[in-house]
Biopython code that builds the backbone (N, CA, C, O; Angstrom):
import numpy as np
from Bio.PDB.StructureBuilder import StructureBuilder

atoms = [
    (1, "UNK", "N", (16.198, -71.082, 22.181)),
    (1, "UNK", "CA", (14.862, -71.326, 21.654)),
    (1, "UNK", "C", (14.155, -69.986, 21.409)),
    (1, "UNK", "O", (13.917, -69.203, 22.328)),
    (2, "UNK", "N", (13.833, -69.760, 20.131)),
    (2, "UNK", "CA", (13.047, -68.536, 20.041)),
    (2, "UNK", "C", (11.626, -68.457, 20.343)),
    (2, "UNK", "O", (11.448, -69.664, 20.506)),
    (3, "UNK", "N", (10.567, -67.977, 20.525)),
    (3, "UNK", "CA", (9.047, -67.628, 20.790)),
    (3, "UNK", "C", (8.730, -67.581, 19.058)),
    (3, "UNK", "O", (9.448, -67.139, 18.162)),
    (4, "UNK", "N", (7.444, -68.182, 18.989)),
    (4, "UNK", "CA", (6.748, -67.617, 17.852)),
    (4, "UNK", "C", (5.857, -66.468, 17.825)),
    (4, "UNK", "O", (4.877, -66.313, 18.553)),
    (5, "UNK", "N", (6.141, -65.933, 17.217)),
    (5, "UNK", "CA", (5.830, -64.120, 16.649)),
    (5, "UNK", "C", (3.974, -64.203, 16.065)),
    (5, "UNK", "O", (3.631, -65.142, 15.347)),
    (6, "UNK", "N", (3.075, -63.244, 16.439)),
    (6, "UNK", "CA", (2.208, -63.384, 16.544)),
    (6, "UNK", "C", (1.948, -61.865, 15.887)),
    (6, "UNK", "O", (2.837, -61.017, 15.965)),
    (7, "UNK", "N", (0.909, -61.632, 15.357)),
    (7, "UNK", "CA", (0.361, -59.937, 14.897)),
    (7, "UNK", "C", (-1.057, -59.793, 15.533)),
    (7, "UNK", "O", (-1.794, -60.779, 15.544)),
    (8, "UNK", "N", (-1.485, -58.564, 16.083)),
    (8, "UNK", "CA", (-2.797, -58.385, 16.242)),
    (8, "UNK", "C", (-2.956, -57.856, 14.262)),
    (8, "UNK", "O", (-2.182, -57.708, 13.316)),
    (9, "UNK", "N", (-4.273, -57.753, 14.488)),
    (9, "UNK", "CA", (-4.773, -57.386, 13.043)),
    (9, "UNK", "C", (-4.179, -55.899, 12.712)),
    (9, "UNK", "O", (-3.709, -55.591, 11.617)),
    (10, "UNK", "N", (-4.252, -55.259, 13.543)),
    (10, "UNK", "CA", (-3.711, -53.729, 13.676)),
    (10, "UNK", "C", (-2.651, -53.547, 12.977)),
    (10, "UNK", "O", (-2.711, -52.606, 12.185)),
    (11, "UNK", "N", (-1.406, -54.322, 13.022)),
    (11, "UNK", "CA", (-0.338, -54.181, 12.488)),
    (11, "UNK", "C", (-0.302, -54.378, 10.890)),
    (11, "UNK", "O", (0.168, -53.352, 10.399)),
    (12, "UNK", "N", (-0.548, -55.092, 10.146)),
    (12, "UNK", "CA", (-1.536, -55.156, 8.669)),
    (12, "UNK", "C", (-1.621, -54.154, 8.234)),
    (12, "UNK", "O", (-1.143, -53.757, 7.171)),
    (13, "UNK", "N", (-2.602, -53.269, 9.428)),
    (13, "UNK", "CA", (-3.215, -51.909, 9.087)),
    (13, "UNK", "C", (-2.080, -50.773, 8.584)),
    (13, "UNK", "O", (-1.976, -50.226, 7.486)),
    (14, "UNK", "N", (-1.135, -50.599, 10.005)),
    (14, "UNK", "CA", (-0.331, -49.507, 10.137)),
    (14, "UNK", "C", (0.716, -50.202, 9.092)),
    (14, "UNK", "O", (1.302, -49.290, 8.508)),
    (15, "UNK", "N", (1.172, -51.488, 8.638)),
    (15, "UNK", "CA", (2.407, -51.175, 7.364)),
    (15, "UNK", "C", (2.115, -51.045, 5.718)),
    (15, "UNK", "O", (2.861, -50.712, 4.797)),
    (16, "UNK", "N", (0.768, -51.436, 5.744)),
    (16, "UNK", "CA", (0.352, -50.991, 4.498)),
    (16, "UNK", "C", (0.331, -49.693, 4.714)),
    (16, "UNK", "O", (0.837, -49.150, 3.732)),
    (17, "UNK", "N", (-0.041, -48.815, 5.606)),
    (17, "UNK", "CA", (-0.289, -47.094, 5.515)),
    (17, "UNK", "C", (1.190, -46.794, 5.156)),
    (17, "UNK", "O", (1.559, -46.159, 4.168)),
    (18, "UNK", "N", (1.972, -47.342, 6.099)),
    (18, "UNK", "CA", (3.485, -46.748, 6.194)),
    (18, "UNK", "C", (3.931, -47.043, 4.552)),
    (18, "UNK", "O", (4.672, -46.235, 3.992)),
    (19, "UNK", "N", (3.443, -48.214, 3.854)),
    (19, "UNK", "CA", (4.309, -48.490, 3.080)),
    (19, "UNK", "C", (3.510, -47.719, 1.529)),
    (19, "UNK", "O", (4.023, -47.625, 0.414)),
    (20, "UNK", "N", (2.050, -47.233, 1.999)),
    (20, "UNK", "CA", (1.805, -46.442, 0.994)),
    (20, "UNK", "C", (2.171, -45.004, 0.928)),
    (20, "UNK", "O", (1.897, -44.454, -0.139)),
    (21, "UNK", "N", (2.604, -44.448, 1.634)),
    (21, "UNK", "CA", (3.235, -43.375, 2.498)),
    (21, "UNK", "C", (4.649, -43.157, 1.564)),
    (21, "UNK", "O", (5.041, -42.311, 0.760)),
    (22, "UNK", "N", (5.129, -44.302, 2.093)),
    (22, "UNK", "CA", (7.108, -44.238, 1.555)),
    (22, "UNK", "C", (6.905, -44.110, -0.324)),
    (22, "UNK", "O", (7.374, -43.379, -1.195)),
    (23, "UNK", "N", (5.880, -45.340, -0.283)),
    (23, "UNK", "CA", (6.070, -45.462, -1.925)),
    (23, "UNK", "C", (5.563, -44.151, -2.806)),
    (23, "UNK", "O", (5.929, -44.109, -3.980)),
    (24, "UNK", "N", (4.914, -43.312, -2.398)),
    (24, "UNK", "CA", (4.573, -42.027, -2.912)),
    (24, "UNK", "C", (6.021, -41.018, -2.774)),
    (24, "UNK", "O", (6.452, -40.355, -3.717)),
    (25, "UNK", "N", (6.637, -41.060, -1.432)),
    (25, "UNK", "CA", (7.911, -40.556, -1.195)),
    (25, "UNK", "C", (8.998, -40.442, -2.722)),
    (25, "UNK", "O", (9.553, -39.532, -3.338)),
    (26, "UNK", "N", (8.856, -42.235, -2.865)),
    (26, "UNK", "CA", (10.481, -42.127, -3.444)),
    (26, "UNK", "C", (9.658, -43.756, -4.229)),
    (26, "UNK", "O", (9.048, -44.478, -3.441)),
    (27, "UNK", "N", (9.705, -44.054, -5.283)),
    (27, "UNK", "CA", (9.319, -45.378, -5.455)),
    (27, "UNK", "C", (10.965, -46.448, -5.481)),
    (27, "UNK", "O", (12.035, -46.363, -6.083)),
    (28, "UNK", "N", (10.211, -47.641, -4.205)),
    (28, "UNK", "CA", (11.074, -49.060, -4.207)),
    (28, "UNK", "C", (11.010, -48.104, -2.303)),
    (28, "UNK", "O", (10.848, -48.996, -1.471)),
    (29, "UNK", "N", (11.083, -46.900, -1.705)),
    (29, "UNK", "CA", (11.024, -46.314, -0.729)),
    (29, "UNK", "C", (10.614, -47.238, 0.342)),
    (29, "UNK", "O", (11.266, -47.419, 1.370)),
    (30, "UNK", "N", (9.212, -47.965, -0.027)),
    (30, "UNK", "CA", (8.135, -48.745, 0.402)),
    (30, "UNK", "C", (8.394, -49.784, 0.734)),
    (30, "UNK", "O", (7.946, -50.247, 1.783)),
    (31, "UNK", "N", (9.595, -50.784, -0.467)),
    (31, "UNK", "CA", (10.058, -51.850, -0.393)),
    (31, "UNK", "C", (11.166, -51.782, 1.113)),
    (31, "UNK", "O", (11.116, -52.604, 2.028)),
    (32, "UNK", "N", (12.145, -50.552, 1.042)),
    (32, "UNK", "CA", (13.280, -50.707, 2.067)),
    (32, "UNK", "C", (12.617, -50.801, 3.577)),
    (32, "UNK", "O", (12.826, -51.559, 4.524)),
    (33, "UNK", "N", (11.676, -49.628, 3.361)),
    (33, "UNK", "CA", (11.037, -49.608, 4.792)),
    (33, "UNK", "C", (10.155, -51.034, 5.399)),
    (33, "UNK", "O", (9.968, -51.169, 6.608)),
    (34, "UNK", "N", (9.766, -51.830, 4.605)),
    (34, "UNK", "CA", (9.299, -53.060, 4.888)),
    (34, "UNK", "C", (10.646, -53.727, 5.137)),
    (34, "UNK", "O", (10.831, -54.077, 6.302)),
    (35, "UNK", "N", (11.590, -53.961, 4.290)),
    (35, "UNK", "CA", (12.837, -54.207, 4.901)),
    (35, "UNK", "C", (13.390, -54.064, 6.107)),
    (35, "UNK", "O", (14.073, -54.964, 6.599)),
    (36, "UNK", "N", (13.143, -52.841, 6.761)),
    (36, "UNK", "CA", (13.791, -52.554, 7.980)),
    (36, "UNK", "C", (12.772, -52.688, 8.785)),
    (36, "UNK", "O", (13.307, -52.387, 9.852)),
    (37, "UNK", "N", (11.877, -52.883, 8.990)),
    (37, "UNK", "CA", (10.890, -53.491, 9.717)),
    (37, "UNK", "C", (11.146, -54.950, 9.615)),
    (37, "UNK", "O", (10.940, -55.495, 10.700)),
    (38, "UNK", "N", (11.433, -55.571, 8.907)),
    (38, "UNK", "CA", (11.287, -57.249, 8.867)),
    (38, "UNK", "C", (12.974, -57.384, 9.716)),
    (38, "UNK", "O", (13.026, -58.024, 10.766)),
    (39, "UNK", "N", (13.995, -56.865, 9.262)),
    (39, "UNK", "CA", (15.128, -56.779, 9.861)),
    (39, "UNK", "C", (14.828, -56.652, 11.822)),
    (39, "UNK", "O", (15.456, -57.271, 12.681)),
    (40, "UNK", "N", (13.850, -55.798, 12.012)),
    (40, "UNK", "CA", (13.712, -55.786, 13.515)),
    (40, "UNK", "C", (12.677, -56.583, 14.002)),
    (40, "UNK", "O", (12.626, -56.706, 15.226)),
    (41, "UNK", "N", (11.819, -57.167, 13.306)),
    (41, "UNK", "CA", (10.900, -58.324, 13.470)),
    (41, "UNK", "C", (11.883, -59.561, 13.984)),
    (41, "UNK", "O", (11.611, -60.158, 15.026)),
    (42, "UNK", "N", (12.954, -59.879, 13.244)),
    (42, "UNK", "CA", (14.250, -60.783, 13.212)),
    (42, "UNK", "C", (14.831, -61.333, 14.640)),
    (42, "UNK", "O", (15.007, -62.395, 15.237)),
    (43, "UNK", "N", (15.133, -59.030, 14.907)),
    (43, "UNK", "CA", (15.749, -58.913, 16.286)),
    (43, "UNK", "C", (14.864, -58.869, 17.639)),
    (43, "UNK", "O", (15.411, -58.570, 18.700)),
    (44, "UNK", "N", (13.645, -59.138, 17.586)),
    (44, "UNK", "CA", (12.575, -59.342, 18.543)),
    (44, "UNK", "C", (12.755, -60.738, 18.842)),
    (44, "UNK", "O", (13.154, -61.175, 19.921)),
    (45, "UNK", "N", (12.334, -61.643, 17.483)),
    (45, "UNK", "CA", (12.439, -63.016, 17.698)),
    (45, "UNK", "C", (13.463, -63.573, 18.510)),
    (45, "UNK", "O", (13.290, -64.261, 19.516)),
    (46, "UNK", "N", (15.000, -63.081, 17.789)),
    (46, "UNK", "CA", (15.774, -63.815, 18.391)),
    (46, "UNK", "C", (16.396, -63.362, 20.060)),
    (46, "UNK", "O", (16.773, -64.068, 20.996)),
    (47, "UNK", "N", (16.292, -61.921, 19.898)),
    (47, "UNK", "CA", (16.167, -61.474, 21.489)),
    (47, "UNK", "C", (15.335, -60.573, 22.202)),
    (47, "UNK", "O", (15.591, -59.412, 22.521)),
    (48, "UNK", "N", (14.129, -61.353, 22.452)),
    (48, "UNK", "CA", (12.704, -60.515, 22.977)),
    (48, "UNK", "C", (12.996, -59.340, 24.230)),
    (48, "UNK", "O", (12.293, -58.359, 24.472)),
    (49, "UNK", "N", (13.964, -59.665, 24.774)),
    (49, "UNK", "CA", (13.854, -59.160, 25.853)),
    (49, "UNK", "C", (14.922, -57.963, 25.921)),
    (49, "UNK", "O", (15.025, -57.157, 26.845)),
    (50, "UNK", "N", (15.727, -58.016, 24.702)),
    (50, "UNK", "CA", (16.865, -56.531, 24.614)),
    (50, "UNK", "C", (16.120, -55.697, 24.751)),
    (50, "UNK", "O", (16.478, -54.840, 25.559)),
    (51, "UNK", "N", (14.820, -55.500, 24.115)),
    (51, "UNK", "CA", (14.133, -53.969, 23.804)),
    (51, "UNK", "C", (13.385, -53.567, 25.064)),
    (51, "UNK", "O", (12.873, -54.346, 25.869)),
    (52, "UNK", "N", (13.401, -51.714, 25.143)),
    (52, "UNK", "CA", (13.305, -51.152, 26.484)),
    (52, "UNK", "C", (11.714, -51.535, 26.525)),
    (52, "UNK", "O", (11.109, -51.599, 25.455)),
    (53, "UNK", "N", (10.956, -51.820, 27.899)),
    (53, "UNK", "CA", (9.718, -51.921, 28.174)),
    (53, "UNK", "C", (8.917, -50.172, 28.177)),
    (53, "UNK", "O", (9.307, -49.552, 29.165)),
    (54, "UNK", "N", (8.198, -49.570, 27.530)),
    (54, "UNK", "CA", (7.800, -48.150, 27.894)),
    (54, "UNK", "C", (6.804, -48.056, 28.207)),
    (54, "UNK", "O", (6.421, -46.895, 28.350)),
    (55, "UNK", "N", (5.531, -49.471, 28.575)),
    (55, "UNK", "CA", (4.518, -48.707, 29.013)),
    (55, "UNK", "C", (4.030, -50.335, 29.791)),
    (55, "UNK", "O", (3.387, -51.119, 29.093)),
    (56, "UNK", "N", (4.369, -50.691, 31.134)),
    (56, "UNK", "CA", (3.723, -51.767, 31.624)),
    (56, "UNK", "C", (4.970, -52.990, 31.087)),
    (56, "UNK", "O", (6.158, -53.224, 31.308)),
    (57, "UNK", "N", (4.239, -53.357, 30.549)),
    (57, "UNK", "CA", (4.879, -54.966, 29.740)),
    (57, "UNK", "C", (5.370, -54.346, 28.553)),
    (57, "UNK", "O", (6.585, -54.365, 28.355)),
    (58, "UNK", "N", (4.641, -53.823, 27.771)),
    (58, "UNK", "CA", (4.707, -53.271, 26.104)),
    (58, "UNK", "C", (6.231, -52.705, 26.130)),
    (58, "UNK", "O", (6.663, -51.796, 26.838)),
    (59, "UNK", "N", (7.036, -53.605, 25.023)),
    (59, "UNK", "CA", (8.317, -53.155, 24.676)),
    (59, "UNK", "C", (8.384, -52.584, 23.524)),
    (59, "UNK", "O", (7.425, -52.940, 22.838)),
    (60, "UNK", "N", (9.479, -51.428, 22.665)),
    (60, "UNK", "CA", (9.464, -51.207, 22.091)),
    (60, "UNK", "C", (10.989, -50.738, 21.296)),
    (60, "UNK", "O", (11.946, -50.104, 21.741)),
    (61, "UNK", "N", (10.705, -51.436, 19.740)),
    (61, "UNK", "CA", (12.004, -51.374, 19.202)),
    (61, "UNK", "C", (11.870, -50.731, 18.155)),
    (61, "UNK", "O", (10.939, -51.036, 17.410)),
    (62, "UNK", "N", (12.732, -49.697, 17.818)),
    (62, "UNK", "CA", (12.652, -48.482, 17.010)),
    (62, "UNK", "C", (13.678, -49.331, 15.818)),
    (62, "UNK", "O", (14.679, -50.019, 16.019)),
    (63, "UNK", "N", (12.915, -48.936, 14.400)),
    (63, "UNK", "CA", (13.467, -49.754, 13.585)),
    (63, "UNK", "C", (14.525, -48.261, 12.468)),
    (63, "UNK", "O", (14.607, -47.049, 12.266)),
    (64, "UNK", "N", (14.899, -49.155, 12.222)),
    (64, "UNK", "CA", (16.513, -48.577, 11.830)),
    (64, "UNK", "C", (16.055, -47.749, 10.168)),
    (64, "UNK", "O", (15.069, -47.879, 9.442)),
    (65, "UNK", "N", (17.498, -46.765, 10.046)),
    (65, "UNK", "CA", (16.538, -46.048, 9.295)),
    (65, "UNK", "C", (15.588, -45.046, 8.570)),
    (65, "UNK", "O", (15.748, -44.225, 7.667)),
    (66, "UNK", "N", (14.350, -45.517, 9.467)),
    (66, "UNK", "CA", (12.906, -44.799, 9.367)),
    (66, "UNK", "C", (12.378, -44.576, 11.277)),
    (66, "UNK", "O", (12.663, -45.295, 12.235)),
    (67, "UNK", "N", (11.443, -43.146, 11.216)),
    (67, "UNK", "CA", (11.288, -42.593, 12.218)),
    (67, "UNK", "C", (10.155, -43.995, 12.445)),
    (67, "UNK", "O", (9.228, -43.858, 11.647)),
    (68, "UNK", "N", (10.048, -44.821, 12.999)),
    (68, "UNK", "CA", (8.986, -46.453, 13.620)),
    (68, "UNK", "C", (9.082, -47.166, 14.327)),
    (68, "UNK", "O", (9.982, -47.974, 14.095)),
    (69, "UNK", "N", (8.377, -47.352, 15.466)),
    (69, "UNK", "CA", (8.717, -48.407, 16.419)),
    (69, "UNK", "C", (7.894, -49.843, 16.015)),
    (69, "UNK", "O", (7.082, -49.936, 15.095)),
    (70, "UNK", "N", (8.218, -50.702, 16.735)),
    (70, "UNK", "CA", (7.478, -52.154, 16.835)),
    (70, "UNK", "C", (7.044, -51.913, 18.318)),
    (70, "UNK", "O", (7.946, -51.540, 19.068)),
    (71, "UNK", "N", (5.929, -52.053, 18.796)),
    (71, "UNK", "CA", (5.628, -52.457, 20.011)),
    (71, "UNK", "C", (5.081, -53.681, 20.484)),
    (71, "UNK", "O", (3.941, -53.919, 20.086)),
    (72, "UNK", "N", (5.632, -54.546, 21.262)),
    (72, "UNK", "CA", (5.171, -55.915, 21.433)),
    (72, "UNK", "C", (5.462, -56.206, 22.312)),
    (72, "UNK", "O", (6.484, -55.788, 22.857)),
    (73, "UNK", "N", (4.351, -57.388, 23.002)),
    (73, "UNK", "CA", (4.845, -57.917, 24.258)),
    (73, "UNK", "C", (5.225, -59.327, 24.054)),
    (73, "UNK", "O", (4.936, -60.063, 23.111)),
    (74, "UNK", "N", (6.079, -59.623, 25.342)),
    (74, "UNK", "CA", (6.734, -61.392, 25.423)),
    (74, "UNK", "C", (5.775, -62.064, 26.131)),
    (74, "UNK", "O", (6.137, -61.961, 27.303)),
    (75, "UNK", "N", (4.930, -62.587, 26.095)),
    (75, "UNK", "CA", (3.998, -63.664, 27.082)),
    (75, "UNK", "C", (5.166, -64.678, 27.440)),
    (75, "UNK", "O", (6.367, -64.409, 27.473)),
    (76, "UNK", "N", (4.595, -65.840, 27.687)),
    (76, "UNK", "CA", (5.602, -67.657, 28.317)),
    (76, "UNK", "C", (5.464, -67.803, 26.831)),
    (76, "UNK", "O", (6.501, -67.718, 26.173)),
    (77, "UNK", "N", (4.309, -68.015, 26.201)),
    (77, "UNK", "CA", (4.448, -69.366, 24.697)),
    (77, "UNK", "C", (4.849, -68.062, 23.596)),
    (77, "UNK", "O", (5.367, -68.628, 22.633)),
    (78, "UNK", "N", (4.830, -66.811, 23.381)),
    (78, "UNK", "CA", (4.880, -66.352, 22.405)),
    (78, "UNK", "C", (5.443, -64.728, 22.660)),
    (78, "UNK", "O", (5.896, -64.183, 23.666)),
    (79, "UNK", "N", (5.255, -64.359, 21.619)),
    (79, "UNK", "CA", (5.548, -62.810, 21.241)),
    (79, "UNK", "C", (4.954, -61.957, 20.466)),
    (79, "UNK", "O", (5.451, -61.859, 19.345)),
    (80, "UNK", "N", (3.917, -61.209, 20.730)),
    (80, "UNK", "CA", (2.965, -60.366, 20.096)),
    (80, "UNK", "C", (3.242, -59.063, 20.123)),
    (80, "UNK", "O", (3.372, -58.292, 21.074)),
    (81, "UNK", "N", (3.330, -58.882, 18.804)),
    (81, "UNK", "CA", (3.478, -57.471, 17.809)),
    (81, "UNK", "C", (2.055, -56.728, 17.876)),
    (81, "UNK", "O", (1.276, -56.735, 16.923)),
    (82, "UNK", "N", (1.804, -56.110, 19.054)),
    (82, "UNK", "CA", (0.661, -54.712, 19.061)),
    (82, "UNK", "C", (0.608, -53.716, 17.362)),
    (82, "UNK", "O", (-0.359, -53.784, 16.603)),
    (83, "UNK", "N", (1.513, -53.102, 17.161)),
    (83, "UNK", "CA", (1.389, -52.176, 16.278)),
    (83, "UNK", "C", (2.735, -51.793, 15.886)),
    (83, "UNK", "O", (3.735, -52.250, 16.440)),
    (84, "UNK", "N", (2.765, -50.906, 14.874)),
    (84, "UNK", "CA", (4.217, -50.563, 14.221)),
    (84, "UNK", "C", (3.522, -49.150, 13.749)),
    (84, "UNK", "O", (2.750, -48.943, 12.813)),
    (85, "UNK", "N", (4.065, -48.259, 14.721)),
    (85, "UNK", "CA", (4.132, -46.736, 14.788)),
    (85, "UNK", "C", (4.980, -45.664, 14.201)),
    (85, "UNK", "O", (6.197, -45.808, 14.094)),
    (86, "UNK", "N", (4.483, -44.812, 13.898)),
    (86, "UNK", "CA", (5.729, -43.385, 13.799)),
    (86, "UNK", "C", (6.031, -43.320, 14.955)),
    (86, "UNK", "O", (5.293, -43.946, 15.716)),
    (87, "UNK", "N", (7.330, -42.480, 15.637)),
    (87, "UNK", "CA", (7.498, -42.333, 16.417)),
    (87, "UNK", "C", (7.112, -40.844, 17.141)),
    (87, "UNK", "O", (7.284, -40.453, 18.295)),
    (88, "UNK", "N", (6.584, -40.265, 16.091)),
    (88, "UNK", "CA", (6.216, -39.036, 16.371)),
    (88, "UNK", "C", (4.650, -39.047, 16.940)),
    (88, "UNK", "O", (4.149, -38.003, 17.357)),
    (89, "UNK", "N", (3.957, -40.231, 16.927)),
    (89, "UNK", "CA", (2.440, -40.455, 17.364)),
    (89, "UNK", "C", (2.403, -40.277, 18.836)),
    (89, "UNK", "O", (3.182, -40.833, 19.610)),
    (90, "UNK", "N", (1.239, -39.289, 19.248)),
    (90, "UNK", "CA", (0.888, -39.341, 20.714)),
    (90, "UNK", "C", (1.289, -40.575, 21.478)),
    (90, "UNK", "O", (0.741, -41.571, 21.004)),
    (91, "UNK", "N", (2.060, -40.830, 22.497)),
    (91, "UNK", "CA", (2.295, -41.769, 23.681)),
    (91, "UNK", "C", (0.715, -42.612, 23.623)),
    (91, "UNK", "O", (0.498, -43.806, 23.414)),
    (92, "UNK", "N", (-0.383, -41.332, 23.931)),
    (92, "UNK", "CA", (-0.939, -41.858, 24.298)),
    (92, "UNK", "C", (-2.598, -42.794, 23.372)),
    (92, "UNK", "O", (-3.722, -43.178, 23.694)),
    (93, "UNK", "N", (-1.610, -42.746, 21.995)),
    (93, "UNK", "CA", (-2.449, -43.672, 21.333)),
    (93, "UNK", "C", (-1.508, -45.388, 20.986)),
    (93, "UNK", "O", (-1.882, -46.363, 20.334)),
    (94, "UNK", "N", (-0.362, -45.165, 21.668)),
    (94, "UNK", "CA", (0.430, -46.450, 21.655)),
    (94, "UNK", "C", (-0.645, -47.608, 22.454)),
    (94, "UNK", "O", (-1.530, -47.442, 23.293)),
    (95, "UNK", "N", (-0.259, -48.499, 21.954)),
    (95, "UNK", "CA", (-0.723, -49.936, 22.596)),
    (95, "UNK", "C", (-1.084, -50.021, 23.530)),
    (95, "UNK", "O", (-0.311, -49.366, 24.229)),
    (96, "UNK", "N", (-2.276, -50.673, 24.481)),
    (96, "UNK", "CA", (-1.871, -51.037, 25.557)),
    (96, "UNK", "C", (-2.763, -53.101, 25.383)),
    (96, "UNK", "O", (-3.830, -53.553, 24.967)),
    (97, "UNK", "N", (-1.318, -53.748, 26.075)),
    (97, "UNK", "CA", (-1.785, -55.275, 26.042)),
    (97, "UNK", "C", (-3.542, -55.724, 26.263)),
    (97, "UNK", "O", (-4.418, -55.083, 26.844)),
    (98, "UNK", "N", (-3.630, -57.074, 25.552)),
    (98, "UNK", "CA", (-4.715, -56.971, 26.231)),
    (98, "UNK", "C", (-4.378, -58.469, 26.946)),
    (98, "UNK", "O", (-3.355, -59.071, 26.622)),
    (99, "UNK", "N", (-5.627, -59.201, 28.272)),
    (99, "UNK", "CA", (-4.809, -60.370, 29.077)),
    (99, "UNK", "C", (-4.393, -61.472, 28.121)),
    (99, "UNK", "O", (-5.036, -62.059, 27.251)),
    (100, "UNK", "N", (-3.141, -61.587, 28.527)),
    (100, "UNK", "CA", (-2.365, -63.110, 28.162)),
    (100, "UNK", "C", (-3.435, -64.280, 27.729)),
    (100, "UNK", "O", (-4.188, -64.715, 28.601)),
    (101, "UNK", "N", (-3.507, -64.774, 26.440)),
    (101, "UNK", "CA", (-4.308, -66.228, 26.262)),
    (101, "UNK", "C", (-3.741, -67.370, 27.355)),
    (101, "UNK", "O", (-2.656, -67.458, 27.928)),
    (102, "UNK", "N", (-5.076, -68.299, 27.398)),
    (102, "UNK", "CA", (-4.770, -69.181, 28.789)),
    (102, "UNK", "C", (-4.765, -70.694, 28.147)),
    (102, "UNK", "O", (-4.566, -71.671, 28.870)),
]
sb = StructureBuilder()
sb.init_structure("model")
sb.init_model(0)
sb.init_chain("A")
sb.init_seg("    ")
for serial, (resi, resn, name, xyz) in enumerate(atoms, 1):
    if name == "N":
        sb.init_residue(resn, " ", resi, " ")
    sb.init_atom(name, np.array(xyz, "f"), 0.0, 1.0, " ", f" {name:<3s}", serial, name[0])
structure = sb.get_structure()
């Protein structure tokens, strides 16, 4: 049984940047990197719990590729996607959860 996948608004934010970013790079650039992000969106769903935990609860899966993580946590009913980072961004502007819905 998989969890249903959830976004804070944040994440919206950071793949339009990323994907206006790539598409200046190289054009269709924009398209792959959304690709390989949706490819590890995939591998969250179907196994939440492979990816290493790095800060508390907050797990994180580095997507294939491109220098980006997914950071998200597993609650009981679901799976929430915090943000989708460079990996080169301060530690200490990564995610931190906020409490579990009741």
């Amino acid at each position: 049984m998989t969890l249903p996948v959830v976004y804070r608004r944040r994440v919206q934010h950071d793949l339009a940047g990323a994907f206006d970013w790539h598409e200046l790079q190289r054009p269709q650039l924009g398209e792959e990197f959304l690709a390989a992000v949706q490819s590890t969106l995939r591998a969250i769903e179907q196994y939440p719990e492979m990816f290493a935990a790095v800060h508390g609860e907050v797990r994180r899966a580095i997507v294939s590729r491109f220098p980006f993580a997914v950071f998200y946590v597993v609650e009981s009913r679901r799976i929430v996607v915090l943000r989708v980072l460079h990996t080169a961004r301060n530690p200490a502007l990564w995610p931190i959860p906020r409490r579990p819905a009741r």
